[in-house]
C-alpha positions in Angstrom: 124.2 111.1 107.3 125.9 113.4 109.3 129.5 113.5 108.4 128.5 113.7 104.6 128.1 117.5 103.5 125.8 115.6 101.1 123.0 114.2 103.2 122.5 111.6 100.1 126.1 110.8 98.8 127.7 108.2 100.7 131.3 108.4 101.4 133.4 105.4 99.3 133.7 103.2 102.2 130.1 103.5 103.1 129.3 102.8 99.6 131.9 99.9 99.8 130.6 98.6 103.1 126.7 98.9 101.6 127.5 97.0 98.6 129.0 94.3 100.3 126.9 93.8 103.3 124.3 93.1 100.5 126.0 90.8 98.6 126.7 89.1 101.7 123.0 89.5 102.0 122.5 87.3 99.2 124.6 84.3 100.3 122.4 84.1 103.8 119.5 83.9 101.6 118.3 87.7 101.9 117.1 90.1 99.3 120.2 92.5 98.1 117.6 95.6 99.1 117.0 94.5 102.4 120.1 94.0 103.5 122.1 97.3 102.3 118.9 99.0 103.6 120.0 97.3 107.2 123.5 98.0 106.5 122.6 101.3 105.6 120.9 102.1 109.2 123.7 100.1 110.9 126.2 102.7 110.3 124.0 105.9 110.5 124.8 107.8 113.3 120.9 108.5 113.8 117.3 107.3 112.3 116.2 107.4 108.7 113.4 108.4 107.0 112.2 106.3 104.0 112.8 108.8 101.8 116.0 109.8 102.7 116.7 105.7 102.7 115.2 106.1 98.8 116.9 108.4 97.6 120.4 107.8 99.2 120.5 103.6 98.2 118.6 104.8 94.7 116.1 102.3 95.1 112.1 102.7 94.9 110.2 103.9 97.4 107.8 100.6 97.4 111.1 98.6 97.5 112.0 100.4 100.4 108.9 100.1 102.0 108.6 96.3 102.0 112.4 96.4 102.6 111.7 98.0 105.7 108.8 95.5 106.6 111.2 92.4 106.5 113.9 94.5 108.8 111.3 95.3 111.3 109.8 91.3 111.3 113.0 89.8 111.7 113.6 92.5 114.9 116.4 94.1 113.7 115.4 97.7 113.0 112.5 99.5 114.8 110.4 102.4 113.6 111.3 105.5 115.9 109.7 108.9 115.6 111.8 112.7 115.6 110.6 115.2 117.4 109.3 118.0 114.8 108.9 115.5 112.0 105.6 113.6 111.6 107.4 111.0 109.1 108.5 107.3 110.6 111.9 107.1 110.8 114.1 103.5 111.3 117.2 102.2 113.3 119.2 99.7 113.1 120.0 98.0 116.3 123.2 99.2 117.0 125.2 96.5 119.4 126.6 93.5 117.3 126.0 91.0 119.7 122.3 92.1 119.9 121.9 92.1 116.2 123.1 88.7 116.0 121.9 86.6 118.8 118.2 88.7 117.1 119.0 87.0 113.2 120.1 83.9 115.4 116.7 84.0 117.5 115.0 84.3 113.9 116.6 81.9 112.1 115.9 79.3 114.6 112.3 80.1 114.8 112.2 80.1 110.9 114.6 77.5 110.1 115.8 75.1 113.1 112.7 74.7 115.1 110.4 73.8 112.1 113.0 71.2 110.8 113.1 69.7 114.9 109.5 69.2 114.8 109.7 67.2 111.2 112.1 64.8 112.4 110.0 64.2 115.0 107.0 63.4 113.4 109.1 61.3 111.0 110.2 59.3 113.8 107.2 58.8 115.3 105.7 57.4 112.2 108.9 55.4 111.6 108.6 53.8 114.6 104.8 53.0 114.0 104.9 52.2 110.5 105.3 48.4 109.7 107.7 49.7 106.7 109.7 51.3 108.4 113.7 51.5 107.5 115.9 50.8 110.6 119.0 53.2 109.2 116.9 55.6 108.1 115.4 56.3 111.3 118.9 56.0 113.2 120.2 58.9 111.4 117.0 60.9 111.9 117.8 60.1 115.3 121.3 61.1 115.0 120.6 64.3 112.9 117.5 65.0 116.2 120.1 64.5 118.7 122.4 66.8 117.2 119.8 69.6 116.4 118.6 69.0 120.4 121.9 69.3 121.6 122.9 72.5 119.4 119.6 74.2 120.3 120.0 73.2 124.4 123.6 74.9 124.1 122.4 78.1 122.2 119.5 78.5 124.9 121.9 78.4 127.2 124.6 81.0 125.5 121.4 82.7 124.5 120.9 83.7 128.4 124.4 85.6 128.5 125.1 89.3 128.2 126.8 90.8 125.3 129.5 90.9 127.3 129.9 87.6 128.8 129.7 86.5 125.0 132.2 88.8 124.1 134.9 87.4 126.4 134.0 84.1 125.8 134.5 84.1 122.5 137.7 86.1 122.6 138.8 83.6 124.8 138.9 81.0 122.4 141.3 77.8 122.8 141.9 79.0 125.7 137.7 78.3 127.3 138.6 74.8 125.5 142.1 74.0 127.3 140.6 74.6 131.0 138.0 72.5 130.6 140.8 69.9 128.9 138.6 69.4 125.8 140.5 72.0 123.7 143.7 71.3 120.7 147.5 70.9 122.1 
């Protein structure tokens, strides 16, 4: 990186920040390696290649590879290529906003939308099935309702700029208190 004299040692606090994006990593349910490779490119001030990524995180090559593999499926580092240098070299997206509304976009696809459709089908067989277990399916209901309301407002908030998120959110009670829904 370029403010290392080392192009390989990282500096404490990028050591510091590396470790703990990846053991952050591993609470959201992603491997430790994938996630201080991302953190790694997050705060590079221009692409890696895979073996610089190796040999600065001290991690095998093939666990780098497929590490790179998950980063580029989820959408949240590209391959780029250097002039001069035949190698593949990888990015982070760079904007905070973009690189979370992209694991946002993801984790519905992988997570909410599969779970929407199986309360569906559950209702619809609960309300063909002879068997079928009135509170049950009222709470499915309930728990459908709440996953088709949350998922209307994100589509909607997922149509916004950076920006306009930005000031939204730093708004805070205040976005609540105009629209007289908000604390005080």
């Amino acid at each position: 990186m370029a403010e290392m004299a080392d192009e390989r040692k990282l500096t404490p606090i990028q050591e510091k920040f590396i470790l703990h994006w990846g053991e952050m990593g591993t609470q959201w349910g992603v491997n430790r390696t994938v996630a201080q490779i991302h953190a790694l490119l997050f705060i590079s001030p221009r692409p890696l290649h895979a073996e610089e990524i190796t040999e600065t995180l001290g991690v095998a090559r093939s666990n780098v590879s497929n590490s790179l593999k998950e980063l580029q499926g989820w959408g949240i580092v590209k391959r780029v290529h250097v002039m001069g240098d035949r190698r593949d070299h990888f990015e982070s997206l760079k904007d905070v906003w973009e690189l979370f509304r992209t694991i946002a976009d993801e984790r519905k696809k992988r997570e909410v939308d599969p779970t929407l459709a199986v309360l569906r089908e559950c209702i619809g067989e609960s309300t063909k099935s002879k068997a079928s277990d009135s509170h049950t399916e009222a709470k499915l209901r309930e728990l459908l309702g709440f996953f088709e309301t949350t998922t209307g407002w994100y589509s909607q908030l997922r149509g916004w700029s950076p920006s306009a998120l930005s000031r939204l959110a730093s708004m805070g009670d205040k976005a609540l208190k105009m629209l007289g829904i908000g604390p005080g």
